[in-house]
C-alpha positions, -999 to 999 in steps of 0.1 A, spaced: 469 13 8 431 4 15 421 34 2 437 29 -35 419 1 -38 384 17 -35 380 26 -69 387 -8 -83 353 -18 -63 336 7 -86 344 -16 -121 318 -32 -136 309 -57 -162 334 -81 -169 368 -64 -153 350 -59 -123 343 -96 -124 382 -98 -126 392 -75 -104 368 -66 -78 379 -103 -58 417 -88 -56 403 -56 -44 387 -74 -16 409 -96 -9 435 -75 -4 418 -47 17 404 -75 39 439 -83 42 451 -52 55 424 -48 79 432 -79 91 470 -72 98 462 -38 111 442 -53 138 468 -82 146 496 -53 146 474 -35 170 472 -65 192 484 -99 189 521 -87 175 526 -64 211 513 -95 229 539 -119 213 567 -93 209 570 -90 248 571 -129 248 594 -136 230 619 -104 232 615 -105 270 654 -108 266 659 -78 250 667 -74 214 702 -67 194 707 -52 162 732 -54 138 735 -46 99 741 -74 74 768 -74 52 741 -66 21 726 -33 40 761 -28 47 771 -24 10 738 -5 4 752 19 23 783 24 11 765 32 -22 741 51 -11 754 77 10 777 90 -14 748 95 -38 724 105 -11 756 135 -3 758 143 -38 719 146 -44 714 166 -15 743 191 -18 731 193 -58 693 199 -54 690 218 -84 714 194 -106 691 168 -92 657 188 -95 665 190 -134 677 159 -132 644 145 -118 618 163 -140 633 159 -170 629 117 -167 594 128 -159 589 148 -189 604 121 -208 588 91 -193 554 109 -199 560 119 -234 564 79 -238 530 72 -226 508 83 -263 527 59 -280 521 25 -254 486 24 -270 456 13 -253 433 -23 -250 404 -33 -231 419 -65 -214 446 -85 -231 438 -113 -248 440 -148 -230 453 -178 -253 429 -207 -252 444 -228 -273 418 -228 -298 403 -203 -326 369 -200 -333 366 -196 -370 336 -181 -386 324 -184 -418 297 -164 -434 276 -167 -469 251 -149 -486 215 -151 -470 202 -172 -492 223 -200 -492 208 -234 -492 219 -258 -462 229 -285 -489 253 -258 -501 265 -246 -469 265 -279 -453 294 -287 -487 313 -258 -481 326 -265 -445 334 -299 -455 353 -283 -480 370 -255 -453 374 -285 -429 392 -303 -456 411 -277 -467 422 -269 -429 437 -304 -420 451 -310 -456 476 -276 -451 480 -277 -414 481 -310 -401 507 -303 -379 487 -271 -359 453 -278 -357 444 -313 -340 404 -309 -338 381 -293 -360 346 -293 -350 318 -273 -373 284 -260 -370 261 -247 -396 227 -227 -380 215 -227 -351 209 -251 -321 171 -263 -314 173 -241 -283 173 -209 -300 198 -193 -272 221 -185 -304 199 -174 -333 219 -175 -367 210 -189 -402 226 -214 -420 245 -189 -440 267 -188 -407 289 -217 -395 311 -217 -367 343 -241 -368 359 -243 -337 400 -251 -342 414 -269 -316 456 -265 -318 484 -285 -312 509 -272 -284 528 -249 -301 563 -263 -298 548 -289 -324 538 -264 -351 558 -261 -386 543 -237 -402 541 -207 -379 560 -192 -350 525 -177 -330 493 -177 -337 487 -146 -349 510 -154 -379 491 -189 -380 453 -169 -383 468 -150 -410 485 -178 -429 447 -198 -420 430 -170 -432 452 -167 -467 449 -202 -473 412 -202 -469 406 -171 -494 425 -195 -521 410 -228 -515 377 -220 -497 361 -185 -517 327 -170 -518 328 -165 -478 341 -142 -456 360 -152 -424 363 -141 -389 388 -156 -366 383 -155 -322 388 -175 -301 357 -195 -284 359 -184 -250 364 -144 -263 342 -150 -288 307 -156 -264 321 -132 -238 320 -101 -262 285 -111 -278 269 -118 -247 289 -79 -233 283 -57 -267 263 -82 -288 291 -81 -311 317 -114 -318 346 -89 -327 372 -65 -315 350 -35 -329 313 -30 -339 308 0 -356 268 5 -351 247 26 -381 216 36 -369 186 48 -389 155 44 -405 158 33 -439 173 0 -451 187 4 -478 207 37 -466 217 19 -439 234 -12 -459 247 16 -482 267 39 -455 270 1 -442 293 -9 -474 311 29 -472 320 23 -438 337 -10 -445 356 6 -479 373 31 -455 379 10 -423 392 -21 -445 416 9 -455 434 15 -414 461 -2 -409 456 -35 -382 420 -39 -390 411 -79 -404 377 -97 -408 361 -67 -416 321 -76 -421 293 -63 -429 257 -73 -413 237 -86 -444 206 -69 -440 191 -81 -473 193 -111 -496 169 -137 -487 148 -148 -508 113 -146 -502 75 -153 -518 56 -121 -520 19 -121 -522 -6 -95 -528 -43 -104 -522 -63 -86 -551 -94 -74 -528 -113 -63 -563 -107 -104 -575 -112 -120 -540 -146 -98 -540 -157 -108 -576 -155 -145 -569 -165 -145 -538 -138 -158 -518 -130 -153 -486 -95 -135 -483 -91 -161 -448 -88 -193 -472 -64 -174 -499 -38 -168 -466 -48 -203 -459 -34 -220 -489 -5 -198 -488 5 -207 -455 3 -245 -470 34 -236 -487 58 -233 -458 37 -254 -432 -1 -248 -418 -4 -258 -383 -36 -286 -384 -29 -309 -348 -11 -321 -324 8 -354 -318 7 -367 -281 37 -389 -270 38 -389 -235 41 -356 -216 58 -344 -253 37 -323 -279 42 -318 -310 26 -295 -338 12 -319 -369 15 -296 -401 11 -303 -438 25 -287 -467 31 -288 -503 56 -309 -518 90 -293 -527 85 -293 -564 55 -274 -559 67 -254 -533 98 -240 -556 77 -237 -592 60 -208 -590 36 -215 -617 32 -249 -597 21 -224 -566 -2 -202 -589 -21 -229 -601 -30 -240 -566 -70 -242 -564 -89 -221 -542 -132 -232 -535 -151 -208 -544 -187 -204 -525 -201 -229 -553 -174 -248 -548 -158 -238 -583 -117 -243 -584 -102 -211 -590 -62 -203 -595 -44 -188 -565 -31 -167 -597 -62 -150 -604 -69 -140 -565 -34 -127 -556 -5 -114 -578 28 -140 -565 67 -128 -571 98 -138 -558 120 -109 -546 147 -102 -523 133 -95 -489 154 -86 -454 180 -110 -440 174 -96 -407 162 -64 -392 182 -55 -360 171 -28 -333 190 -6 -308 174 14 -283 142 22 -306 158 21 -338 171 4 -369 209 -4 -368 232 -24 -388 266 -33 -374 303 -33 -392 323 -56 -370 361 -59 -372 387 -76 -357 419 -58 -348 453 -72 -353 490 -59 -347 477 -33 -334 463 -16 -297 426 -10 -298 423 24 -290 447 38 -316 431 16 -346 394 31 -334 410 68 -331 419 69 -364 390 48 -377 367 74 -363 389 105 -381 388 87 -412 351 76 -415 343 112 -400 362 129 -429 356 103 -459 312 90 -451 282 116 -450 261 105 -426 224 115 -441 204 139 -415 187 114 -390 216 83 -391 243 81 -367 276 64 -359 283 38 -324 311 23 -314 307 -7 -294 328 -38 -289 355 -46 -266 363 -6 -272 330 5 -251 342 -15 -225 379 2 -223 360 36 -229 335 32 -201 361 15 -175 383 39 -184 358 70 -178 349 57 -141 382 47 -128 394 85 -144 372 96 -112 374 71 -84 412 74 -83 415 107 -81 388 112 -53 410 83 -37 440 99 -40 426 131 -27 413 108 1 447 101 14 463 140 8 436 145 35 446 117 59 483 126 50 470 165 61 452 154 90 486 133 98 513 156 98 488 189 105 509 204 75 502 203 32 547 204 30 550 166 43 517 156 22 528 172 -9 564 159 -7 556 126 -3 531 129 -28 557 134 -52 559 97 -53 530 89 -73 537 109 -105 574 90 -100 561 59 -94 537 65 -124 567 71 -150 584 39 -137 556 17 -146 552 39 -183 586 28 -189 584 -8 -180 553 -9 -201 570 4 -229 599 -19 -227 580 -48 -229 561 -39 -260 529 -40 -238 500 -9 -244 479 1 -210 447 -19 -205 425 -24 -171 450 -44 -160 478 -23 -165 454 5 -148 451 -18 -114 491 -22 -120 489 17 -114 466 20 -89 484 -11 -64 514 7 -69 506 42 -58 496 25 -24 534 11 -21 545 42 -30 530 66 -5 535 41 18 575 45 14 574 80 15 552 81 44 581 58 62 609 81 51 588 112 59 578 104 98 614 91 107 627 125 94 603 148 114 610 123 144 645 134 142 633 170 137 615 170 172 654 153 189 663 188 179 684 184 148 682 210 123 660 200 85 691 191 67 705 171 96 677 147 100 667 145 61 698 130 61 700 107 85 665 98 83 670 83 52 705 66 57 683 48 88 647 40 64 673 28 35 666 -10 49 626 -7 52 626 11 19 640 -18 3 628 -40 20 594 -33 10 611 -26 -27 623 -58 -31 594 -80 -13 567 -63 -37 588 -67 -64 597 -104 -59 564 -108 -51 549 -96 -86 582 -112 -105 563 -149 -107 535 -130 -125 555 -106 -150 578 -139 -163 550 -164 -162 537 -179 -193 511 -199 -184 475 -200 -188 460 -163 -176 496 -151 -179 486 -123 -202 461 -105 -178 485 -107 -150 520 -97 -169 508 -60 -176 497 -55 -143 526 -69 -126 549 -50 -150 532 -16 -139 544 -26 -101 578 -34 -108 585 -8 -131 571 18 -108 586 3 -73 620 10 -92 617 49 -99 595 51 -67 624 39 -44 649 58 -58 626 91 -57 623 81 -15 657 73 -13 673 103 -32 650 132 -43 623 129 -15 655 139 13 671 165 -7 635 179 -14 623 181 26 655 193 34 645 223 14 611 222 15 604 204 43 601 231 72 602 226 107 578 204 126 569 234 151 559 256 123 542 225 109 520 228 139 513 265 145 502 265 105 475 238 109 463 256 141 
């Protein structure tokens, strides 16, 4: 059981933040029991059985048995019947397993949504300042009964730790308990009614819904606020925010994906000037005091104010009629050398154009990011078919590539290193099983518990509604402990019995009528254990239910693999613990 959870101390980023505590935990655990078993529990048991001990059977393991010996009879006088019976749920469990979908980690309910609302570049502050009045407005008018808070912010803070313009605002929604609500049953179905009514009343923007907590975590991760970021990279701008807008056409086409956006890379507006050297030489001006006056326009740096131990930079400018005419600016006076007044028009030639929003760079080179929020649907099956159709439907121009970031990488990358740590582990423990028994029969028989085990948990998964995640995976990985453990309990008693003399069918069969109580027992502790967690509701409930769902699921077709096919298998397969020995010599 230690060993299983080895490969959980190889996560990283934010589920090994999660996990790699439980993984700890529990192996510390174990070692600790192993030693007190070792020691302290001989020490006490002499103390306090110094009497001698009696055994009896309660009336529960009583009834057990009367069950399960009849089907334990049946299965092993029926081992093909019960073979056939065995793979086909196998084969059926597993064809299940496509269609669960797949997630990064599921998403925890805070309670709140961070709402984000985004405007062309050049926007002025007055403008977007009115407009989330307006959406704040419009948000308590139709949902006064849902939303109890709403708290806005246009740009960003003095601390530049979150650089965005004031084209971007984020409006945090802070809900009602949801046993109050009239107008929605969850909170999906409250985004999307949010997000209708806001396209009606509140146009001109687009929206993205998160929640605050989620929202930070995946930009500080992938640098991207949403489910997916689809990353271009390339040289050229304008390419870029072309396969940018193609990209968005065809995704906004899949079903599940919402809040589709594009990364504005141009739009701002912008004063360009052009020094004309052959005028600047003419007159006789240095080119230093034409920069000089243009600088004036937006601020040039002359001092310093002192107040205490704070600085601050003294500046002057033009006047904001001036600054916005751009005849006003033209006619701005430059000294010649004898002090003659000439036009900043007649040194430079002055335009306003569209310049670049923002230019954003990924390891050496230009990128623009799609980002998209996924909704009603799991993660990995909305990107699958997002990459087919953008692959089909979008020529990519020689030299520009696509990336897929967001909560995605994260799945993709967990997904790649647990896909080799828990196999080595599992090939860890077919060696101490080996090394065990001095035989590959036992260790492969009991190993037919894991694939078992596994098809329990696909079920349970599937009944629920829930698609795999990393939590789901450490679901899977905590249960194939429990369930080598079982068959390692049933497996020893029945070669114990072998070395008393009694033939392989003999003592399959009454090693498992005598490990039915331990098998349940540890059945039925593990499973109460995880129940708590797989019916809970509470805060954190949703990272926990998948995994605990996983354990339960599995410990069901896991104990009835120990208790019926593992028997009926060794008594076949099993050989004789003699032979056993001579073939490991």
């Amino acid at each position: 059981i230690m060993i299983v959870y080895v490969p959980i101390l190889t996560l990283q980023g934010i589920e090994g933040k999660m996990f790699r505590p439980m993984a700890f935990t529990v192996i510390f655990a174990l070692a600790t029991s192993l030693v007190l078993a070792l020691t302290l529990m001989p020490a006490m048991a002499s103390f306090v059985f110094r009497r001698g001990v009696s055994e009896k059977e309660t009336r529960i393991i009583q009834a057990a048995k009367r069950i399960y010996v009849p089907a334990l009879t049946w299965a092993m006088q029926h081992r093909w019947a019960t073979a056939i019976a065995t793979m086909t749920f196998l084969v059926g469990s597993l064809a299940v397993a496509p269609f669960l979908g797949a997630e990064f980690v599921p998403r925890l309910d805070e309670g709140a949504i961070a709402l984000q609302a985004i405007r062309p570049p050049s926007v002025a502050l007055k403008e977007a300042t009115a407009a989330t009045t307006r959406l704040e407005r419009a948000l308590h008018d139709n949902f006064p009964d849902e939303i109890e808070t709403v708290v806005s912010r246009t740009g960003r803070a003095e601390i530049a730790t979150d650089p965005m313009g004031v084209e971007t605002s984020d409006i945090y929604l802070i809900l009602r308990p949801p046993d109050q609500w009239t107008r929605a049953e969850s909170k999906e179905e409250l985004v999307q009614r949010i997000s209708e009514m806001l396209e009606a009343e509140v146009p001109g923007q687009n929206y993205s819904f998160s929640q605050p907590i989620e929202l930070r975590t995946n930009e500080l991760i992938s640098g991207a606020r949403s489910d997916v970021a689809i990353k271009i990279y390339g040289e050229d701008l304008a390419t870029l925010a072309r396969l940018g807008d193609e990209v968005a056409r065809v995704v906004r086409q899949v079903p599940g994906a919402a809040d589709v956006n594009v990364e504005q890379l141009a739009g701002l507006p912008s004063l360009r000037v052009r020094v004309d050297r052959a005028a600047v030489a003419r007159y006789g001006v240095n080119v230093a005091d034409v920069l000089a006056a243009v600088s004036a326009i937006g601020g040039h740096p002359v001092g310093e104010v002192l107040e205490g131990q704070r600085r601050y930079t003294l500046q002057v400018r033009f006047a904001p009629d001036a600054r916005r005419d751009l005849e006003a600016i033209r006619d701005i006076p430059i000294a010649a050398p004898g002090g003659t007044p000439i036009p900043l028009g007649q040194l430079a030639d002055l335009d306003f154009e569209e310049g670049p929003a923002q230019i954003s760079r990924e390891n050496v080179q230009r990128r623009m990011t799609i980002q998209v929020n996924v909704r009603g649907r799991d993660l990995a099956g909305f990107v699958a078919e997002a990459r087919e159709r953008i692959a089909r439907e979008v020529a990519m121009p020689s030299g520009y590539f696509v990336d897929w970031g967001g909560q995605f990488e994260n799945l993709a990358e967990a997904s790649v290193r647990l896909a080799i740590a828990v196999p080595a582990a599992l090939i860890m423990i077919f060696m101490l099983l080996f090394m065990t028994y001095g035989s590959a029969r036992p260790a492969l028989v009991i190993y037919l518990n894991v694939p078992f085990a596994a098809t329990g948990g696909i079920l349970a998964l599937a009944l629920r509604g829930l698609p795999f995640s990393i939590s789901a995976g450490i679901g899977f990985i905590a249960l194939f402990g429990i369930a080598v453990l079982n068959g390692v309990v049933m497996v020893s008693r029945i070669r114990r019995l072998q070395a008393t003399g009694l033939s392989l069918p003999e003592a399959a069969r009454e090693g498992a009528i005598s490990r039915l109580r331990p098998v349940l027992m540890t059945a039925l502790v593990a499973s109460l254990g995880f129940a708590p967690m797989a019916l809970s509701t509470s805060a954190g409930a949703e990272v926990q239910r998948p995994l605990a769902t996983v354990v339960i699921g599995g410990l069901f077709t896991a104990t009835l693999l120990t208790l019926l096919v593992l028997p009926a298998v060794y008594g076949r397969f099993g050989g004789n613990v003699a032979e056993n020995r001579e073939v490991a010599a």
